[in-house]
DRENDO-1510 file (C-alpha; in Angstrom, 1 decimal, always signed):
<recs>
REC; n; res; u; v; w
REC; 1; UNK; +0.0; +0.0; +0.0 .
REC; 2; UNK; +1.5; +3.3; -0.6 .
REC; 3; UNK; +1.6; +5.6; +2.1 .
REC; 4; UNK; -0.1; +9.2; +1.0 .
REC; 5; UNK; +1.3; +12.7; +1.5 .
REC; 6; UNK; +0.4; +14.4; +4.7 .
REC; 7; UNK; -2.1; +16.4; +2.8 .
REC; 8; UNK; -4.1; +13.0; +1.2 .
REC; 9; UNK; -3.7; +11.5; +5.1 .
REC; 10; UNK; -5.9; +13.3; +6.7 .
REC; 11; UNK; -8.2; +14.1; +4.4 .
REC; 12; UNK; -8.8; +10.3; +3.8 .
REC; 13; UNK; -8.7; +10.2; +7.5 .
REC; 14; UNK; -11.7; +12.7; +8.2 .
REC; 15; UNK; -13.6; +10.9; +5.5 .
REC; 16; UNK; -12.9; +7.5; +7.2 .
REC; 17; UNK; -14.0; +8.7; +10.0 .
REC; 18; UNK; -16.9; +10.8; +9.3 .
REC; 19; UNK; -20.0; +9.8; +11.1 .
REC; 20; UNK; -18.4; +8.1; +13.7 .
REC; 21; UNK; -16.4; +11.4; +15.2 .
REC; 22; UNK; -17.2; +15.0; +15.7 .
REC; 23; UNK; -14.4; +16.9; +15.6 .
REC; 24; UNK; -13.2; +20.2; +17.7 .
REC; 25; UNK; -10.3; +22.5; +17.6 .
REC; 26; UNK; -8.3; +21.6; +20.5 .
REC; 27; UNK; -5.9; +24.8; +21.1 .
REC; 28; UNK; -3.7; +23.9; +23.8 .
REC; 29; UNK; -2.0; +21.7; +21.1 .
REC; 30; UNK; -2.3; +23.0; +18.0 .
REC; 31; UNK; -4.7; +19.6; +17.4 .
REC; 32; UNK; -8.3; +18.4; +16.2 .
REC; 33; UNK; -9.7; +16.6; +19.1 .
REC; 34; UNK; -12.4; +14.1; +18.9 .
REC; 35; UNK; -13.8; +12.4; +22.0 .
REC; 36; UNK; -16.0; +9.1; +22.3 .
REC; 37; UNK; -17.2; +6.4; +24.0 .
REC; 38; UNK; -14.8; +3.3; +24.7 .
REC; 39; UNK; -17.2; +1.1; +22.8 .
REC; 40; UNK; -16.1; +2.5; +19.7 .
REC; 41; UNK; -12.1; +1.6; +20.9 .
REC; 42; UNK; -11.8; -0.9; +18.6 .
REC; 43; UNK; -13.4; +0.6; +15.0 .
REC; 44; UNK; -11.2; +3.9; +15.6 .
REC; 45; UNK; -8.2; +2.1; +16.3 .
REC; 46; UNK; -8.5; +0.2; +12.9 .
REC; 47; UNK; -8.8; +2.9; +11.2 .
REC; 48; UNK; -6.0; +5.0; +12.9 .
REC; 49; UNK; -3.8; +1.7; +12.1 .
REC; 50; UNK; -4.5; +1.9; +7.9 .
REC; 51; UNK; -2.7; +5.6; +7.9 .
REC; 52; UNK; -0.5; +6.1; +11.0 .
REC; 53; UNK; +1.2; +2.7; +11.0 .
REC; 54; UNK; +3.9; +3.5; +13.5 .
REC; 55; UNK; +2.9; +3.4; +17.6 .
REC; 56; UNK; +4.4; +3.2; +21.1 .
REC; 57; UNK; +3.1; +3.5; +24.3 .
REC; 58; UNK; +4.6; +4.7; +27.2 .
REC; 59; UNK; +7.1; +1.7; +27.4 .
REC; 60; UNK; +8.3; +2.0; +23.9 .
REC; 61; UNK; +8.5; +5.5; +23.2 .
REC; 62; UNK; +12.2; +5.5; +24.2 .
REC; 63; UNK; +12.8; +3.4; +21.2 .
REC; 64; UNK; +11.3; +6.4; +18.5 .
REC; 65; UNK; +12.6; +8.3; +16.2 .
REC; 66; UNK; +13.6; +11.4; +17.3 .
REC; 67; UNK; +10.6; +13.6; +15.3 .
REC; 68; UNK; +8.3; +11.4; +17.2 .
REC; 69; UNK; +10.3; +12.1; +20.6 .
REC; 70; UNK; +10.1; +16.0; +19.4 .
REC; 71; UNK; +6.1; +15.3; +19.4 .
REC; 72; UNK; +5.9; +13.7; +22.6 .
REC; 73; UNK; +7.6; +16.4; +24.1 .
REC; 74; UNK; +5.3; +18.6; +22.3 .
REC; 75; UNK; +2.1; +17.0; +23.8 .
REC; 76; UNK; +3.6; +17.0; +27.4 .
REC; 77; UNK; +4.8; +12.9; +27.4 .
REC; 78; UNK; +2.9; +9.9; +27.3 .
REC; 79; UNK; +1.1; +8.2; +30.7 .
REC; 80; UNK; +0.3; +4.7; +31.0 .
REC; 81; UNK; -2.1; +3.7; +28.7 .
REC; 82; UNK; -1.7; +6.4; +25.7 .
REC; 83; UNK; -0.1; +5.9; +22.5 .
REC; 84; UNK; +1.3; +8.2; +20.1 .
REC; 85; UNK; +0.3; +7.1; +16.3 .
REC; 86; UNK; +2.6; +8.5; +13.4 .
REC; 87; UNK; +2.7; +8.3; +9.8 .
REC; 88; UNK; +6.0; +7.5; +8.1 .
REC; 89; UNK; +9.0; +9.4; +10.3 .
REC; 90; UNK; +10.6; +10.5; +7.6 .
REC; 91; UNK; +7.8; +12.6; +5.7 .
REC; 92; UNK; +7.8; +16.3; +6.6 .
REC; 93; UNK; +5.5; +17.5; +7.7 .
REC; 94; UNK; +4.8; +14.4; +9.9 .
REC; 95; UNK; +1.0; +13.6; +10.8 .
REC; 96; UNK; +0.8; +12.1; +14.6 .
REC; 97; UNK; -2.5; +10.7; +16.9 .
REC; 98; UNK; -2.6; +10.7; +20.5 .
REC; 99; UNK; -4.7; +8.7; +22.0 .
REC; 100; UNK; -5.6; +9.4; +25.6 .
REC; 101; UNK; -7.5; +7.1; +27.6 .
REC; 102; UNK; -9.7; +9.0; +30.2 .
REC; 103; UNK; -9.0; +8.0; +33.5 .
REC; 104; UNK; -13.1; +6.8; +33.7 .
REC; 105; UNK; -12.6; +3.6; +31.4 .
REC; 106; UNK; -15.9; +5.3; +29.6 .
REC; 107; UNK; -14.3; +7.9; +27.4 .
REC; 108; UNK; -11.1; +8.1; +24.6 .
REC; 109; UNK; -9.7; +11.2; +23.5 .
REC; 110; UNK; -7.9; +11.4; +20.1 .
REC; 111; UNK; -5.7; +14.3; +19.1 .
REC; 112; UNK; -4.5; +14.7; +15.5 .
REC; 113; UNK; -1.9; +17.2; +14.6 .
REC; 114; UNK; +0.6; +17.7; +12.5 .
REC; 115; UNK; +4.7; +18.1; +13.0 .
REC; 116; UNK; +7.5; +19.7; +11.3 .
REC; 117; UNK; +11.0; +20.4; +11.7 .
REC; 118; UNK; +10.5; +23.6; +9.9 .
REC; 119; UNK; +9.9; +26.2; +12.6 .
REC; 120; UNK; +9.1; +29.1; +10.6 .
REC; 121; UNK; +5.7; +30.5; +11.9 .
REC; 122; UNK; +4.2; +31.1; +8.5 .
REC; 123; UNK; +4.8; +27.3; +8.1 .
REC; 124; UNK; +3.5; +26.2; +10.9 .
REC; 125; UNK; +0.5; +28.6; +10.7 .
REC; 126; UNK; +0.1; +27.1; +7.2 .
REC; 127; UNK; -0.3; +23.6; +8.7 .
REC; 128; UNK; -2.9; +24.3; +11.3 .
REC; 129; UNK; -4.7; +26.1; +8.6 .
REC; 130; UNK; -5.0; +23.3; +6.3 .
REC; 131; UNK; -5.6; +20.8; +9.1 .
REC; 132; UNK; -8.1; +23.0; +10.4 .
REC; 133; UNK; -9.9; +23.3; +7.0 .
REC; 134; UNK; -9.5; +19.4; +6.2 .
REC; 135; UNK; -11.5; +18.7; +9.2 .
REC; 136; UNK; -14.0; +21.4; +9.4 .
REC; 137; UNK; -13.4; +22.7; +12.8 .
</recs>
């Protein structure tokens, strides 16, 4: 399967998962948030897993690529339970998923963002833009 651009990603994302999310800006992280009930785990994950086929977990983050450390560090670490979901480390900009576990069992949080080394403003403006846009929020 070949992996699309960062731009093709999320769009096919949003329209994988449209009807089964809502979608909100989140800005404390620059992200789209979507939360939902644990009972939809499973269906979300498989979809996550067709585009963002790199994850670790708290354990295994160590073992990352650096761009993927950069975006932990970015999102304040990873607890027990989360995960951070990447597309391919190498593309630039990088698109990442954190999934966050609520501490109630009931609900998941999802956070989709997007990473780049480039730390121009108008860059990175130009990324939350388009994400923005791509999912309607």
């Amino acid at each position: 399967m070949e992996i699309p651009d960062s731009t093709s990603l999320c769009t096919r994302l949003r329209s994988a998962l449209e009807g089964i999310l809502e979608w909100k800006w989140d800005g404390r992280f620059g992200t789209i948030l979507a939360e939902f009930p644990s009972e939809k785990k499973q269906g979300v994950q498989d979809i996550l897993g067709r585009y963002l086929v790199h994850r670790w977990d708290s354990v295994t983050i160590g073992e990352a690529p650096q761009i993927a450390q950069r975006v932990k560090g970015r999102l304040g670490g990873l607890m027990s339970g989360q995960m951070l979901l990447v597309s391919d480390p190498e593309d630039d900009p990088l698109v990442y998923c954190a999934w966050w576990p609520w501490g109630d069992g009931q609900t998941i949080s999802i956070r989709i963002g997007r990473f780049s080394e480039m730390t121009d403003a108008e860059v990175q403006s130009s990324l939350t833009e388009e994400l923005k846009s791509w999912f309607g929020v």
